[in-house]
N, C-alpha and C positions, 0 to 999 in steps of 0.2 A: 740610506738614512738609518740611524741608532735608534735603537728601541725605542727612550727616554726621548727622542723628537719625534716620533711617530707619535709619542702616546700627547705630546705637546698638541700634533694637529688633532690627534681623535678625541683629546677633550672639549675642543674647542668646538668642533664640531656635535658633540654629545652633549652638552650645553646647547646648545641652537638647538637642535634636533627633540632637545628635553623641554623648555621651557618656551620656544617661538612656533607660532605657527607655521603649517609646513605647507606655505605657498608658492615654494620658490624648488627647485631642485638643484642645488650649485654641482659645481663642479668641484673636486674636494682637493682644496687647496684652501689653506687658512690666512689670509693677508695684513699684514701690519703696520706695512710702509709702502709711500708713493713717492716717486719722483722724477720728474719729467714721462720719459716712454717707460721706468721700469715701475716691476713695484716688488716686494721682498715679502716673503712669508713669515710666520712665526718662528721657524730656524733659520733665516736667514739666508735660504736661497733666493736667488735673484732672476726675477722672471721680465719677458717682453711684455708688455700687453697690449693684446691687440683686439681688447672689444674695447674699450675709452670708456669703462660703464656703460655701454650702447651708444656712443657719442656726446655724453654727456664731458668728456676730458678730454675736449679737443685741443683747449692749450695745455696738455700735461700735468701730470700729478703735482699737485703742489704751487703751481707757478706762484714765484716771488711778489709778483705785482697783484695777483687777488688775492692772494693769500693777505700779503698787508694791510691791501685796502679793507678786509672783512676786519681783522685786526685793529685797525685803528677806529673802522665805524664802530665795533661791540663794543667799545671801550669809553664811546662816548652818547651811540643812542643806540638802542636795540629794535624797541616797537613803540610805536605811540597808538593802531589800528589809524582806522581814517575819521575815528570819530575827531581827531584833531590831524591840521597841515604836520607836516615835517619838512624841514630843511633840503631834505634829498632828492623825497618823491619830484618833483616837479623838474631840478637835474637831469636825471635818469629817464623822465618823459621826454625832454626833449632832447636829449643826448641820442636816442632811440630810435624817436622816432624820424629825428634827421638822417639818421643813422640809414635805416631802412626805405627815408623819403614814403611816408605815411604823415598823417595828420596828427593821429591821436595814438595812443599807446594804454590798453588796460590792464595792470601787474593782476599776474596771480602768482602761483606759488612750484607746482605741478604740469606736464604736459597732457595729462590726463581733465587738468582740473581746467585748462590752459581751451582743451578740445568744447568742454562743454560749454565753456564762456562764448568761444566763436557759436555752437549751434543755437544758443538764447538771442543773441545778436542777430543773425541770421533769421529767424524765427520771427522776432520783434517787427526787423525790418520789412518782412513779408508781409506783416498785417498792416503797417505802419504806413509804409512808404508806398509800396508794389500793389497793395489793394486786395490780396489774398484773404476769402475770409478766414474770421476765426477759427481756429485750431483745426483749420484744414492743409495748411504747408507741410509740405515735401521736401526732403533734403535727400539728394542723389549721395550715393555712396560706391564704394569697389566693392566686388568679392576679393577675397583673400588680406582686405585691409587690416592695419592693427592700429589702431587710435588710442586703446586705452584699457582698463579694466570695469570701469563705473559699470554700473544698471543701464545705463543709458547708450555708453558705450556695445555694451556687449550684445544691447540689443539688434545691434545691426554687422555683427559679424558673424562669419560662420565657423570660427574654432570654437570647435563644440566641447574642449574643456574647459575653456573661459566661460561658455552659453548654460550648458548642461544643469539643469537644477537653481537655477537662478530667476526664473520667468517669475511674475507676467513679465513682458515684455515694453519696453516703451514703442507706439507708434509712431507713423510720420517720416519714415525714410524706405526710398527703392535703391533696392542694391541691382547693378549693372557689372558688366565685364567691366575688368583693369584695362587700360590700353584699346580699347574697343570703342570709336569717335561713333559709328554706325547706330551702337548702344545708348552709346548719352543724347544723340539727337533726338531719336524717337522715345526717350524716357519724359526728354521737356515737351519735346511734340504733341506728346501723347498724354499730356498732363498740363492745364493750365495753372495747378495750384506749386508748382516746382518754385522754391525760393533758393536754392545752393547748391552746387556740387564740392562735396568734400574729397579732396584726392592725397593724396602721398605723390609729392614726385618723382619716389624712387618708392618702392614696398620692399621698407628693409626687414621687417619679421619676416616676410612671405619667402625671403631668401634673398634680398637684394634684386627685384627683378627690376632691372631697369625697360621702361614702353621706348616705343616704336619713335626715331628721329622727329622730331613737331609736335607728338602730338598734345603734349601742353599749350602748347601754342593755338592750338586748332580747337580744343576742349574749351581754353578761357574766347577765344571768339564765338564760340558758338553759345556761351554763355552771353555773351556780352549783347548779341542780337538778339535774346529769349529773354535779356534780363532778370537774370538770372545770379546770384553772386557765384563766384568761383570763391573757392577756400582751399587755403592749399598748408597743409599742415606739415611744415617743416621742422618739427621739433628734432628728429632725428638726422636728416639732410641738410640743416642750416648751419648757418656758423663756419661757412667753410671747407664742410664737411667733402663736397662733391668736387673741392677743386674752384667752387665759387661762391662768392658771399651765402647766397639762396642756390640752392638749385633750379629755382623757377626762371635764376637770371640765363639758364641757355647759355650763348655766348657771349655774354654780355661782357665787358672788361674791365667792369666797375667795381671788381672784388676787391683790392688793397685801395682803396678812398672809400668812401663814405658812397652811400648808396643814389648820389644825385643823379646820375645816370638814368638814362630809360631801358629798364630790365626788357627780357625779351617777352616773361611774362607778367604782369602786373597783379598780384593777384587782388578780389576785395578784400579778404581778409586773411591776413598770414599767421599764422601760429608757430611759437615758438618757443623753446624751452631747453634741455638737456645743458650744450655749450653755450647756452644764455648767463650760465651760472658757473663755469669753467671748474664745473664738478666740485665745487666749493660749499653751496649754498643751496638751497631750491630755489630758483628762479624760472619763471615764465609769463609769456606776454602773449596777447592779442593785441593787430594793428589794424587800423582803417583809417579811411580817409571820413572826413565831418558827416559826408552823406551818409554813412553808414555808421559811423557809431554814436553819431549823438541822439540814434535812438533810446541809447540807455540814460536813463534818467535815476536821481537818487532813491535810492533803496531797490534800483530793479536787481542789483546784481553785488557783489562784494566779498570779501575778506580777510578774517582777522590780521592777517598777514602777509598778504597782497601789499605789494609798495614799501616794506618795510625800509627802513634806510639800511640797513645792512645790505640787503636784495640789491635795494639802489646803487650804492656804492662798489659792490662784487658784480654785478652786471657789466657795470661800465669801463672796470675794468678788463674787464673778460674782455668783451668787445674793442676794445685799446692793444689787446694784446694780438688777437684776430686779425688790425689793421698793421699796427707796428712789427711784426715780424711776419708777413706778407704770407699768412696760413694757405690763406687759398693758392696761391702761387704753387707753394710746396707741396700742399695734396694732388694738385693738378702735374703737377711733375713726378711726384715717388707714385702714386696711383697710374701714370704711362708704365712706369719702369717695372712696376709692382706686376701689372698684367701679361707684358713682353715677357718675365722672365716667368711666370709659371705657366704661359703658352708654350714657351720652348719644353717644358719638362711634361707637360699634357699631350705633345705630338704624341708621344711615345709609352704615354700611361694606358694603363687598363684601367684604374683603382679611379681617376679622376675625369669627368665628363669635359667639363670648361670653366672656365674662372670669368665673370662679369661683375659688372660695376661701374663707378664715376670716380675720381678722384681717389682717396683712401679710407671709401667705402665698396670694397668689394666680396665676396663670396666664392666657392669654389662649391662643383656640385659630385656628388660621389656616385660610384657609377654602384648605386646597389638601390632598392627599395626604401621607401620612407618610413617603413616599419622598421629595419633594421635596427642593430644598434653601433655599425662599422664607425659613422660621422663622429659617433660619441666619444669611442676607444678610440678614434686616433687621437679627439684631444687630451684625452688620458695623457697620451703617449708625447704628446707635440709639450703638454705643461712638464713631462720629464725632462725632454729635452730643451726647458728654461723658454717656452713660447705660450701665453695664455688666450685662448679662442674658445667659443662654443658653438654647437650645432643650431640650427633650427631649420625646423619644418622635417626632423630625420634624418636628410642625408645630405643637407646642406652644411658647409661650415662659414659664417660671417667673420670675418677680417677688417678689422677696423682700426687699427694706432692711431695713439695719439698725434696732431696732426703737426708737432714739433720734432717727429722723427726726422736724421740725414738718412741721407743717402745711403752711405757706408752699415750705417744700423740696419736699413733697411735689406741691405743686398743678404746680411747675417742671418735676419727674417725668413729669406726666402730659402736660404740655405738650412732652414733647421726643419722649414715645411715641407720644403721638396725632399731633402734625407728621413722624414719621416713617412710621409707618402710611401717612397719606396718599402719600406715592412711592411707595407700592408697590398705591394703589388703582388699579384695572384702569378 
């Protein structure tokens, strides 16, 4: 790289570093174009990418059909709030929640923002419906979950750089093992005032760890006979994400139609967000069925730009694109291919433990300390070599494309990961 383009990326980053808060720690690479699986820097290298904004671009950078449809909505209504209808909102409700086979659909904007709507609802319900008294409800949660950044959020995680200096705390949830059925029964057991367990199908901050064959399955029964809601927050897992519509759908085969089918898991309330929005827009939703949401009543809950028609519009495309070029099919197929071939290069590695996952959300785990900083320099190394990843949890690296990648793309993928691996075998 020429001086004069170096100094291209370091202003741009001296700028952010100068003027934005410094919440975030990127990876330093400065980006200016998207398109489909690539995206281009500010000199015009041309890179993979394979975090999808954390899965928020699972139909690719750009795609033609939301990109227009946001396009032609801006152009003719932007926001009205809800203090009046709009043309779209009601579209997009029912587009949705057919979609998903749910009753009702409530827009927000954020998955973070998307999280706390589900636990008001939740909440509501418990005092409402279930008999719970007042502001005595429990909401079951994971260790190692990642839901969000809110006050409310953070309150019930244990990454203690999201926690740290941020208390009081909000009450009202026990956290249990991930993957642990043993756990969540004697959590409800042992507690009559339990209105929900909130879970991840997959814990993709925690490093992608995919639970144990069932046990969603087994989790949402046991809810179901405690009465109990299940919640299951697929904002990073949905959309196709794992190879199927939801990941709560198991093996369900209802991912390229519309969601009429009976999933394997049903959950009460689904949350979802990131590829709701096909990395276009901020869009996000909570779904239930009437018995569960028509606790909210007006003024419990809202806003400014929740339902927008633009949201409305770029949703439903997004989700048109999901069905119409058969995502889940293709994650479930390059995410086979994807594992096979960096199991083959892992028999024989030091540098690399195992690679897991679902579809074309997977992870590979580094054979060093999560203190380290190996996971980091190799994505240094992997964006050299025109490939964009980042670590989490230390010595994890999360792999995610876009999920309109071929085949062929893919196999180049693995060939620029496993040649970089190797510089850093011992």
């Amino acid at each position: 790289m020429a001086v004069l383009e170096k100094k291209a990326t370091q202003d741009a980053i001296d700028l952010e570093n100068k003027y934005g808060a410094h919440n975030y720690h990127p990876l330093p690479v400065v980006l200016s174009k998207g398109e489909g699986v690539y995206v281009w820097d500010v000199e015009g290298k041309k890179y993979y990418d394979f975090l999808s904004a954390y899965s928020a671009v699972n139909q690719g950078h750009c795609h033609p059909k939301i990109v227009g449809a946001m396009d032609e909505q801006a152009k003719t209504l932007t926001l009205t709030s809800r203090a009046f209808y709009n043309d779209m909102l009601g579209k997009y409700d029912k587009y949705a929640s057919e979609y998903f086979n749910f009753d009702k659909l409530l827009p927000m904007n954020t998955g973070a923002e998307a999280v706390e709507t589900a636990l008001k609802i939740c909440r509501k319900w418990a005092y409402e419906k279930k008999g719970i008294p007042e502001n005595k409800a429990e909401i079951i949660v994971c260790t190692n979950n990642f839901h969000g950044r809110t006050t409310t959020i953070i309150s019930f995680s244990n990454d203690e750089v999201a926690r740290n200096n941020f208390g009081p705390y909000t009450q009202g949830f026990t956290k249990i093992e991930y993957d642990n059925l043993e756990a969540l029964k004697a959590a409800i057991e042992n507690n009559k005032n339990i209105a929900g367990f909130l879970v991840e199908p997959i814990q993709g901050e925690a490093g992608v760890y995919v639970p144990s064959e069932g046990y969603l399955k087994e989790a949402k029964a046991i809810c179901e006979v405690n009465n109990v809601l299940f919640i299951a927050d697929e904002v990073q897992t949905g959309i196709a994400r794992t190879g199927r519509l939801l990941a709560t759908c198991g093996n369900c085969t209802c991912e390229n139609k519309d969601c009429s089918g009976t999933p394997e898991v049903k959950p009460d309330i689904l949350i979802l967000g990131k590829a709701l929005s096909g990395g276009a827009y901020p869009v996000s939703a909570v779904l239930a069925n009437d018995n569960v949401m028509n606790v909210i009543r007006p003024g419990n809950h809202g806003s400014t730009f929740g339902g927008n028609p633009v949201a409305a519009a770029v949703a439903m495309a997004a989700l048109d694109v999901v069905k119409d070029e058969k995502l889940a099919d293709n994650a479930e197929k390059l995410g086979k291919l994807f594992r096979s071939e960096l199991n083959k290069y892992i028999e024989n590695s030091s540098i690399v433990k195992l690679v897991r996952g679902k579809g074309l959300l997977n992870a590979i785990v580094i054979n060093d300390t999560e203190d380290s900083d190996t996971a980091w320099n190799m994505c240094l190394k992997l964006r050299d070599n025109g490939l964009l990843a980042k670590p989490t949890h230390g010595n994890i690296i999360r792999f995610a494309p876009p999920l309109v990648m071929n085949e062929e793309q893919l196999l180049d993928c693995v060939s620029i990961i496993t040649n970089t691996l190797k510089e850093f075998e011992k």
